[in-house]
C-alpha positions as CSV (number, residue, x, y, z in Angstrom):
1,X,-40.3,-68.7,3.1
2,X,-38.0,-68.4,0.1
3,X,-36.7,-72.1,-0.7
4,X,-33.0,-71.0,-0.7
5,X,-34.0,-70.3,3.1
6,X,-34.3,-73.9,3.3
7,X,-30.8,-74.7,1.6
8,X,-29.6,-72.1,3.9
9,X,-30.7,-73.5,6.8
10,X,-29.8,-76.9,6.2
11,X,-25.9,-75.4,5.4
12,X,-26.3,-73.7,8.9
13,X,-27.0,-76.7,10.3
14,X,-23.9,-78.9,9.0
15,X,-21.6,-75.8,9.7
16,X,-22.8,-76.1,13.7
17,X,-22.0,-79.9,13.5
18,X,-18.7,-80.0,11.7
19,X,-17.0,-77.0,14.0
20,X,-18.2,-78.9,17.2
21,X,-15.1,-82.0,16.8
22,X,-12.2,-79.5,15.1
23,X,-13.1,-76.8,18.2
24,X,-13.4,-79.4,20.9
25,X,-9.9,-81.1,19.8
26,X,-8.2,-77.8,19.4
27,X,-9.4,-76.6,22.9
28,X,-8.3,-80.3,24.2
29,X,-4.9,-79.6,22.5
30,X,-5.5,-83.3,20.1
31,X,-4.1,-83.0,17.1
32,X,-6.9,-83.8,14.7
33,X,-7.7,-84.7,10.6
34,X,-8.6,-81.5,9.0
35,X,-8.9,-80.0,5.4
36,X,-5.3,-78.1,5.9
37,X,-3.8,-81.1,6.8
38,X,-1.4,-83.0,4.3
39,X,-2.9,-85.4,3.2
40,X,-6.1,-83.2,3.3
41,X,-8.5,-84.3,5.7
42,X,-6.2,-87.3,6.8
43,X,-3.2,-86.5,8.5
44,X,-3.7,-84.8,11.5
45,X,-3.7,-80.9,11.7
46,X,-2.3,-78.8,14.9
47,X,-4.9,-78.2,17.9
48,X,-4.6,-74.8,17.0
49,X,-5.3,-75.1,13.4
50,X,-7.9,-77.6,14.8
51,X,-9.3,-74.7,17.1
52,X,-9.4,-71.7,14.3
53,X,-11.4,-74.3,11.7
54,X,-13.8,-75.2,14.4
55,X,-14.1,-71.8,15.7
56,X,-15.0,-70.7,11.7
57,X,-17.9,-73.2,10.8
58,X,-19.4,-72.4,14.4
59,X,-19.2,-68.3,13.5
60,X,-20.4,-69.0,10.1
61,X,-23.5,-71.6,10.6
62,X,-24.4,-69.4,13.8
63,X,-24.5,-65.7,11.3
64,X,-26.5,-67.9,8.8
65,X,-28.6,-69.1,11.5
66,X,-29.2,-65.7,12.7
67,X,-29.7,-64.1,9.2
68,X,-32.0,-66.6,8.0
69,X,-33.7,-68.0,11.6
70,X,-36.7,-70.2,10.5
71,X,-39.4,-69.0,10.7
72,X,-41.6,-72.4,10.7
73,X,-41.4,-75.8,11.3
74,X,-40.7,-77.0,8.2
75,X,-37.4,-74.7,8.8
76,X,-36.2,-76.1,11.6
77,X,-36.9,-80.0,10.3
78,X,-34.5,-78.4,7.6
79,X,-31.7,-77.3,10.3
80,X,-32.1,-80.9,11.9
81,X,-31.7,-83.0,8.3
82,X,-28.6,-80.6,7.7
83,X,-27.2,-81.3,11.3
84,X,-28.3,-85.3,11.3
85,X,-26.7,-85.5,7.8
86,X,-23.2,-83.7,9.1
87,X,-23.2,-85.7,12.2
88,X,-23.7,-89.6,10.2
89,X,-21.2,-88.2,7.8
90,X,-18.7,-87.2,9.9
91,X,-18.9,-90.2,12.2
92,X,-18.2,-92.5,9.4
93,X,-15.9,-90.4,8.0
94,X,-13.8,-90.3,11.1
95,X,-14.3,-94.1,11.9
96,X,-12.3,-94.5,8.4
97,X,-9.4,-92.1,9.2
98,X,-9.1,-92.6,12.3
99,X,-9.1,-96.1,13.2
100,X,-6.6,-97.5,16.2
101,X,-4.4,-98.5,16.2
102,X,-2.5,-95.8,13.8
Protein backbone atom coordinates (compact mmCIF):
# COMPACT_ATOMS: atom_id res chain seq x y z
CA UNK A 1 0.00 0.00 0.00
CA UNK A 2 1.10 3.47 -1.10
CA UNK A 3 2.25 5.42 2.22
CA UNK A 4 0.04 8.42 1.40
CA UNK A 5 -2.74 5.59 2.01
CA UNK A 6 -1.51 5.69 5.42
CA UNK A 7 -1.78 9.60 5.77
CA UNK A 8 -5.05 9.18 4.18
CA UNK A 9 -6.37 6.93 6.39
CA UNK A 10 -5.19 8.49 9.48
CA UNK A 11 -7.04 11.99 8.02
CA UNK A 12 -10.19 9.75 7.60
CA UNK A 13 -9.94 8.78 10.81
CA UNK A 14 -9.80 12.34 12.65
CA UNK A 15 -12.56 13.60 10.12
CA UNK A 16 -15.05 10.59 11.66
CA UNK A 17 -14.05 11.88 15.28
CA UNK A 18 -14.25 15.59 14.91
CA UNK A 19 -17.91 15.52 13.05
CA UNK A 20 -19.25 13.21 15.81
CA UNK A 21 -19.50 16.38 18.75
CA UNK A 22 -20.52 19.44 16.06
CA UNK A 23 -23.39 16.76 14.49
CA UNK A 24 -24.52 15.51 17.81
CA UNK A 25 -24.84 19.26 19.25
CA UNK A 26 -26.50 20.54 16.15
CA UNK A 27 -29.02 17.58 16.13
CA UNK A 28 -29.49 18.33 20.07
CA UNK A 29 -30.05 22.03 19.12
CA UNK A 30 -26.70 23.13 21.73
CA UNK A 31 -25.09 25.73 20.48
CA UNK A 32 -21.46 24.65 20.32
CA UNK A 33 -17.53 26.11 19.70
CA UNK A 34 -16.78 25.79 16.13
CA UNK A 35 -14.24 27.14 13.43
CA UNK A 36 -17.09 29.72 12.06
CA UNK A 37 -17.65 30.98 15.27
CA UNK A 38 -16.28 34.51 16.43
CA UNK A 39 -13.81 34.02 18.16
CA UNK A 40 -13.00 31.02 15.90
CA UNK A 41 -13.29 27.87 17.56
CA UNK A 42 -14.36 29.64 20.93
CA UNK A 43 -17.54 31.23 21.00
CA UNK A 44 -20.25 29.18 20.36
CA UNK A 45 -21.63 28.63 16.78
CA UNK A 46 -25.59 27.96 15.92
CA UNK A 47 -26.89 24.15 16.27
CA UNK A 48 -27.36 24.43 12.70
CA UNK A 49 -23.98 25.64 11.77
CA UNK A 50 -23.01 23.00 14.38
CA UNK A 51 -25.09 20.35 12.36
CA UNK A 52 -23.77 21.23 8.64
CA UNK A 53 -19.85 21.16 10.06
CA UNK A 54 -20.43 17.88 11.65
CA UNK A 55 -22.44 16.59 8.84
CA UNK A 56 -19.11 17.68 6.47
CA UNK A 57 -16.13 15.97 8.30
CA UNK A 58 -18.49 12.74 8.62
CA UNK A 59 -19.19 12.84 4.47
CA UNK A 60 -15.66 13.63 4.01
CA UNK A 61 -13.67 11.01 6.43
CA UNK A 62 -16.43 8.37 5.38
CA UNK A 63 -15.58 9.05 1.04
CA UNK A 64 -11.85 8.93 2.12
CA UNK A 65 -12.57 5.91 4.05
CA UNK A 66 -14.30 4.36 1.18
CA UNK A 67 -11.75 5.46 -1.51
CA UNK A 68 -8.84 4.47 0.26
CA UNK A 69 -10.41 1.31 2.69
CA UNK A 70 -7.25 -0.40 4.16
CA UNK A 71 -6.45 -3.03 2.92
CA UNK A 72 -4.23 -4.44 6.05
CA UNK A 73 -3.71 -4.21 9.46
CA UNK A 74 -1.22 -1.86 9.57
CA UNK A 75 -4.13 0.35 7.79
CA UNK A 76 -6.54 0.15 10.12
CA UNK A 77 -3.91 0.71 13.36
CA UNK A 78 -3.46 3.96 11.00
CA UNK A 79 -7.35 4.81 11.05
CA UNK A 80 -7.33 4.17 15.01
CA UNK A 81 -4.00 6.45 15.78
CA UNK A 82 -5.84 9.19 13.53
CA UNK A 83 -9.18 8.64 15.54
CA UNK A 84 -7.40 8.22 19.14
CA UNK A 85 -5.36 11.35 18.33
CA UNK A 86 -8.69 13.51 17.27
CA UNK A 87 -10.56 12.19 20.19
CA UNK A 88 -7.43 13.27 23.16
CA UNK A 89 -7.25 16.39 21.13
CA UNK A 90 -10.53 17.40 21.09
CA UNK A 91 -11.34 16.39 24.66
CA UNK A 92 -8.72 18.68 25.98
CA UNK A 93 -9.44 21.11 23.61
CA UNK A 94 -12.96 21.39 24.74
CA UNK A 95 -12.18 20.98 28.50
CA UNK A 96 -10.28 24.48 27.86
CA UNK A 97 -13.17 26.25 26.05
CA UNK A 98 -15.63 25.03 27.60
CA UNK A 99 -15.21 24.98 31.23
CA UNK A 100 -18.42 25.84 33.68
CA UNK A 101 -19.21 27.88 34.72
CA UNK A 102 -19.23 30.36 31.50
Amino acid sequence: MPWHFYLLDFLSGTLLVNGVPHFVQGLSGVPFPSPFAKPPGKGDSSPLINALWGFGNLTAGALLLHRFSPVNPWGWMTEGVGALAMSVQLSMYFGKVRTWPR
